[in-house]
N, C-alpha and C positions, 0 to 999 in steps of 0.2 A: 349548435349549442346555445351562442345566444338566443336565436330564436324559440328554444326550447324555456329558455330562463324568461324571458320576456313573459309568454304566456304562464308561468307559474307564478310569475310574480302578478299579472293582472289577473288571474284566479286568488288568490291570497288576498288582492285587493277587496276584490266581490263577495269573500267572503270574512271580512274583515279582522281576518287572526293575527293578532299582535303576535304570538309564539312560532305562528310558519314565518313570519315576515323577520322575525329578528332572525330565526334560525337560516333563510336562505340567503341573508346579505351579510351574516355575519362575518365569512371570508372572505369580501371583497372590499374592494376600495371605496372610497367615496367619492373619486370620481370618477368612476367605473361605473356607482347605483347612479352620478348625476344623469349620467348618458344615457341611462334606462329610464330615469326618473320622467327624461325631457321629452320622449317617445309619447309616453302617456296623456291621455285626454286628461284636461281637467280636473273634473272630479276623481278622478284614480289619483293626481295626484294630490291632492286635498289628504284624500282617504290617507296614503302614503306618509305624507308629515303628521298626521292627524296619530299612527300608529307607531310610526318609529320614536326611537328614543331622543329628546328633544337635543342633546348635545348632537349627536350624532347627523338627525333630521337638519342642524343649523350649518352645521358643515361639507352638507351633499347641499345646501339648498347657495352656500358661498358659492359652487363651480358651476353654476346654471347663470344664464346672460340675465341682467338687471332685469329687462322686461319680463324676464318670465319671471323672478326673485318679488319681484313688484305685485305682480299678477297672482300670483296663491297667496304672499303676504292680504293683501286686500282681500281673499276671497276666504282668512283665516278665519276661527269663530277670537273670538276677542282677548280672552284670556290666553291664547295661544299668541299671540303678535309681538306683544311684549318679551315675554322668554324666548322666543327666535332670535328676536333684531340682537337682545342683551348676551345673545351666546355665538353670535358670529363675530368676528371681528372687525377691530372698526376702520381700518383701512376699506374694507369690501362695504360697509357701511355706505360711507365717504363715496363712492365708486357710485352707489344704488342711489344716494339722495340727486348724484349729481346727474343721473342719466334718466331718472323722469321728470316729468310737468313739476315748477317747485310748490303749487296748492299738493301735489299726490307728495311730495320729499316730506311737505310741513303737517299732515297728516302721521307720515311713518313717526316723524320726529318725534308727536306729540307720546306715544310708547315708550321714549327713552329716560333715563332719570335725569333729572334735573342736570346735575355736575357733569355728565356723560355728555347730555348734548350740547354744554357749552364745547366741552372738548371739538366736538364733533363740528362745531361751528370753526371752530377756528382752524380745523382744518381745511373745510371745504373753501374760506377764503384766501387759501393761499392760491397763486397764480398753476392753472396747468401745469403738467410735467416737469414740476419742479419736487425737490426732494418733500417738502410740507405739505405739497397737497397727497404723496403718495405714503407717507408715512401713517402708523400703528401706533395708536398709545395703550396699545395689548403688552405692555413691557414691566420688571420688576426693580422698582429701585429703590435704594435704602440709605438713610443718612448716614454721614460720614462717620458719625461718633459711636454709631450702634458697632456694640461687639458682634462678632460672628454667629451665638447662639442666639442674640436677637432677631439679624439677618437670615436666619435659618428659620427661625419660629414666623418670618415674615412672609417668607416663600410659601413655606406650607401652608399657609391662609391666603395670599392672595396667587398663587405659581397657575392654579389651575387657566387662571383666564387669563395668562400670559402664550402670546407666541412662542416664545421660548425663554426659556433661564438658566442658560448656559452662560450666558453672562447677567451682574449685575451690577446696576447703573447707580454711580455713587454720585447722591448730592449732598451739597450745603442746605441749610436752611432757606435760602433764599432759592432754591430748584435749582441752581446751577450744578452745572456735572462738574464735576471732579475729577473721576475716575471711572475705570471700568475694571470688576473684577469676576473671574471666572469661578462657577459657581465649586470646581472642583480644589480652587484656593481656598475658600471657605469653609471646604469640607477638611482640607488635610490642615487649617490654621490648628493653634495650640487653643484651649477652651480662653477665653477672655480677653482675646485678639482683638484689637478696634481695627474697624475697615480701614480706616487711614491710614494703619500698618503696611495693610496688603497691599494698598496700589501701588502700582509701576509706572512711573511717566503718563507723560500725555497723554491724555483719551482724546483719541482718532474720531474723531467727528464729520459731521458736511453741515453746512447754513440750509437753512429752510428755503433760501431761495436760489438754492444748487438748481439745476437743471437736472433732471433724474440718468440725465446716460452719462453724468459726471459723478454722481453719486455710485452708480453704478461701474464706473472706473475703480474709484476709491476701493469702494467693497472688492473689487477683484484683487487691486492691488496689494492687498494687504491681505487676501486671504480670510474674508472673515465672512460670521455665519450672520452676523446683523451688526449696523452703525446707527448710533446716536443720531439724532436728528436738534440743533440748537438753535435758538434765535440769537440777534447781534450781540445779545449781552451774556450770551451760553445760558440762556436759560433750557431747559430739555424739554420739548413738545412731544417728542415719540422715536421712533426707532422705524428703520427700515431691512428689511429680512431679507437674506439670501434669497427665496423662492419668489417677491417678491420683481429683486430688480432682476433676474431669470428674464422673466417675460418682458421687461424694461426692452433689455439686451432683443429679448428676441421680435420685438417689436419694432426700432431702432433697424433690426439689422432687415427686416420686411420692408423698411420704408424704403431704404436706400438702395434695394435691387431693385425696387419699381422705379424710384426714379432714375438706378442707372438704364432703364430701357428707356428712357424719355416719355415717363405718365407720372403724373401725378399720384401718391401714393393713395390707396383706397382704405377708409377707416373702417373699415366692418369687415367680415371672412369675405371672400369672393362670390359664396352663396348665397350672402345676403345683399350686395350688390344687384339693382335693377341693370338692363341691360342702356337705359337711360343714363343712370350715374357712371357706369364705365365708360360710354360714351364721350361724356362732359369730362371725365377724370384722364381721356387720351387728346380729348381733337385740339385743345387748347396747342400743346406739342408737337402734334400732327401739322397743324395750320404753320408755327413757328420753324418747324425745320424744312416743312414743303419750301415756303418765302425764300430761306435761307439756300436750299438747295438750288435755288434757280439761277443764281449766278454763275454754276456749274456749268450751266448752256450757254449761258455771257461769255463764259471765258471760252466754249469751244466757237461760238460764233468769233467771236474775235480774231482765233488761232485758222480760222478756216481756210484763207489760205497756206498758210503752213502744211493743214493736214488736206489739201488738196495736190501739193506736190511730192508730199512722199508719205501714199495713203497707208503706208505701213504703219504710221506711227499709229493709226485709229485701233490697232487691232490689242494694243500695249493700254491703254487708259484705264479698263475695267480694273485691272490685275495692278496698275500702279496705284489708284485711287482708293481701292481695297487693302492694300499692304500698307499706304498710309494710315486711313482713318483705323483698322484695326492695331498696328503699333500705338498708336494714340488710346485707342479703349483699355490697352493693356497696361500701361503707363500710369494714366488718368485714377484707372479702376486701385491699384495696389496702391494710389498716395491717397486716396480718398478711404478707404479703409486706415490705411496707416494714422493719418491724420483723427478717424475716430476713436481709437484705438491708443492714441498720446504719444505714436512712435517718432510721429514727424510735426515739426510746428512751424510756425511762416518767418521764424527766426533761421532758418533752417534751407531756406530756400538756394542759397549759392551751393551747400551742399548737395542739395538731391538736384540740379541744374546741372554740376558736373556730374555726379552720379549717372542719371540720365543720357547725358548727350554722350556722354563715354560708351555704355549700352548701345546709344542710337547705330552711333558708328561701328562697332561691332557686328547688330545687327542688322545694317545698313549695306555695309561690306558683304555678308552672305548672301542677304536676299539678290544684290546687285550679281552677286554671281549666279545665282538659279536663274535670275531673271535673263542673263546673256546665254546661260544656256537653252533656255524657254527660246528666247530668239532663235539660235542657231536649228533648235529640230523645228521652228518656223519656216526655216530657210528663208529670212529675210537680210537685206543687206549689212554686213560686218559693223559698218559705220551704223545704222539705227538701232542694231545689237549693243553698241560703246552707248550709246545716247538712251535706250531702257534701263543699262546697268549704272550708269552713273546717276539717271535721275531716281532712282528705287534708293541709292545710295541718301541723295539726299533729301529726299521726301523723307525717311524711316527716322534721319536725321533729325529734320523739323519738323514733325509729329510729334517724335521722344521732348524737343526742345519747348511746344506750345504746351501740352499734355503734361508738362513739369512745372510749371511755373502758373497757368491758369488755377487751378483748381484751389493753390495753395493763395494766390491773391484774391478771388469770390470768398474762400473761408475769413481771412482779414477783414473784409469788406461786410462780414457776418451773411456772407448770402450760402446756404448748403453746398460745398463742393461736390454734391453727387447731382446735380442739374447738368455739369457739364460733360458728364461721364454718357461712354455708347453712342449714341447720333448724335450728339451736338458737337462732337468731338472728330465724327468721323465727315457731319456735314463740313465742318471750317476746314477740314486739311483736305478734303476734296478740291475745293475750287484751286487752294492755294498749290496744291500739290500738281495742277494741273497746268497751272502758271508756272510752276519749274521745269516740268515736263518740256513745255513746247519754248522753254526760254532755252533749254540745254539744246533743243532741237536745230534751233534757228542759227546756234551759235557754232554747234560740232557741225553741222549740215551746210551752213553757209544757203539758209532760205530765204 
């Protein structure tokens, strides 16, 4: 079916009919035509925004990657450039200037009007991933004195090239926000209502130099479809949208599965990814837990007499060293979430410390009895059976105990808690876990 729409749509190119091309994309999404759109050579898609209708054209041409956004802008006829850039949004703007050459941004720039690209400026110098650099001043706000038929006569002239106006953004004189009223209080106010009537408390805002997956807290927390964006003095620079901190979130939550595998997160799909840059993007990790792992054989050389007079214990290490460092990935993994997510903070630490080690010991106690029973259809002797179950016992223990408490002191320390998550977690309780092992051994064994 796609494939069948594909070729009608590059026949409709070739033959350049505005009326087949509006009629076959009419029912679909925009970013649905982006994905057909990005298929096509070149000049098909030229032809493509050259035909479609330009609001619509600005909006399939937002879900396509900078480079290619860049790449048909430039290759646009001239009075076309201008009405593109001026009918996307300027967050995706902001996004475009910032991911080419800045001679190719200051080119786009020169298209925009005047007052617009100051805006546009001051977004772009706000610091990365922070709420200001990802914020929309695609937003509707109205002074606080205006009655509601004024705010209503305001929307319908400027609503269109708003992201949304379901809320409206009340300032003072001076652009400070005020308030935030919803657009369906306006509608059901009595005729000659002053907005200052309407509002309700505080308007729920973030600082401009929030961090964006704090911004993105915020908005969850509260439930809401867009927040205010302010400088120190609450002056309003823009607004950030549901759909926006969406991919925030799911950006965020991308980075910290890569690094709970111990790699470095990768900034581009995986398809765009050289086999070069993955490389560079693991071996750094690779190199640092190989290092790390090697005292694992320090500690069996050390123990080698030990496990030369009762080589039974040799058959127990995989299975202990493994039931440690994974109690530890388990641990590690739900306080590193928890912790993104605002449920747990480093104030917090004695609590989830007993939490844990309580756990440990529970889970501690089972394993230590699969593992006696592991022993016995071994059939290895009673006593090194007491010596796998009691050290399973306390390995799960000290796993739970390191894996509680690390992860929540590197966040304090401002370093990412998901570095220590999965092998880096399962390399430290190895060695150490192995050092209990043959410390219980020497001791119930008399070695």
């Amino acid at each position: 079916m796609e494939q069948n729409m594909m070729l009608e749509l590059q026949t409709i190119l070739q033959e350049q009919s505005q009326v087949n091309l509006n009629e076959l994309i009419s029912d679909l999404q925009p970013f649905d035509i982006a994905a057909m759109v990005s298929e096509l050579d070149t000049e098909e898609q030229l032809t493509f925004f050259f035909l479609a209708p330009t609001p619509l054209g600005a909006e399939i041409l937002e879900y396509l990657e900078p480079e290619l956004q860049y790449k048909i802008l430039l290759r646009m006829k001239e009075q076309f450039k201008s009405e593109f850039l001026n009918e996307m949004s300027s967050d995706t703007i902001v996004n475009l200037l910032l991911s080419v050459h800045p001679n190719q941004a200051k080119k786009l720039m020169d298209y925009l009007p005047n007052d617009y690209r100051v805006k546009i400026n001051t977004l772009m110098n706000y610091e990365p991933n922070t709420a200001g650099r990802l914020a929309t001043i695609d937003y509707v706000a109205a002074r606080i004195h205006w009655t509601v038929e004024q705010t209503l006569g305001h929307i319908r002239k400027v609503g269109h090239e708003a992201e949304i106006v379901s809320y409206i953004y009340v300032v003072d004189r001076q652009g400070e926000l005020v308030g935030v009223v919803s657009l369906k209080d306006i509608i059901l106010a009595k005729e000659g209502t002053v907005l200052e009537e309407i509002i309700q408390g505080e308007p729920i805002s973030v600082s401009v130099d929030v961090h964006q997956q704090e911004a993105a807290a915020v908005l969850s927390k509260y439930d809401l479809v867009a927040i205010p964006v302010v400088t120190i003095n609450q002056r309003m620079i823009g607004i950030l949208t549901v759909d926006d901190l969406i991919d925030v979130i799911h950006d965020e939550a991308t980075e910290d599965f890569q690094k709970l595998g111990g790699s470095q997160p990768l900034t581009e799909p995986y398809f765009k990814n050289s086999i070069w840059s993955i490389y560079r993007k693991r071996i750094g990790w690779l190199l640092i837990l190989f290092v790390a792992e090697a005292y694992t054989g320090t500690v069996l050389r050390h123990y080698e007499d030990t496990l030369s007079e009762q080589i039974a214990l040799a058959f127990f290490v995989p299975l202990l060293i493994g039931t440690g460092g994974n109690t530890g990935s388990q641990t590690v993994t739900t306080l590193v979430r928890a912790m993104a997510v605002g449920e747990v903070e480093f104030k917090d630490i004695f609590k989830v410390f007993r939490k844990e080690v309580s756990t440990g010991v529970f889970l501690g106690l089972t394993m230590g009895a699969v593992a006696l029973i592991r022993a016995f259809f071994l059939g290895v002797n009673l006593n090194v059976g007491a010596v796998v179950a009691i050290s399973a016992l306390f390995i799960v223990i000290w796993a739970s105990m390191v894996a509680a408490v690390l992860p929540m002191i590197l966040n304090k320390l401002k370093v990412d808690p998901a570095i220590v998550s999965g092998p880096f977690i399962t390399t430290l309780v190895d060695g150490t876990g192995l050092i209990l092992y043959f410390t219980v051994a020497k001791i119930l064994l008399h070695l």
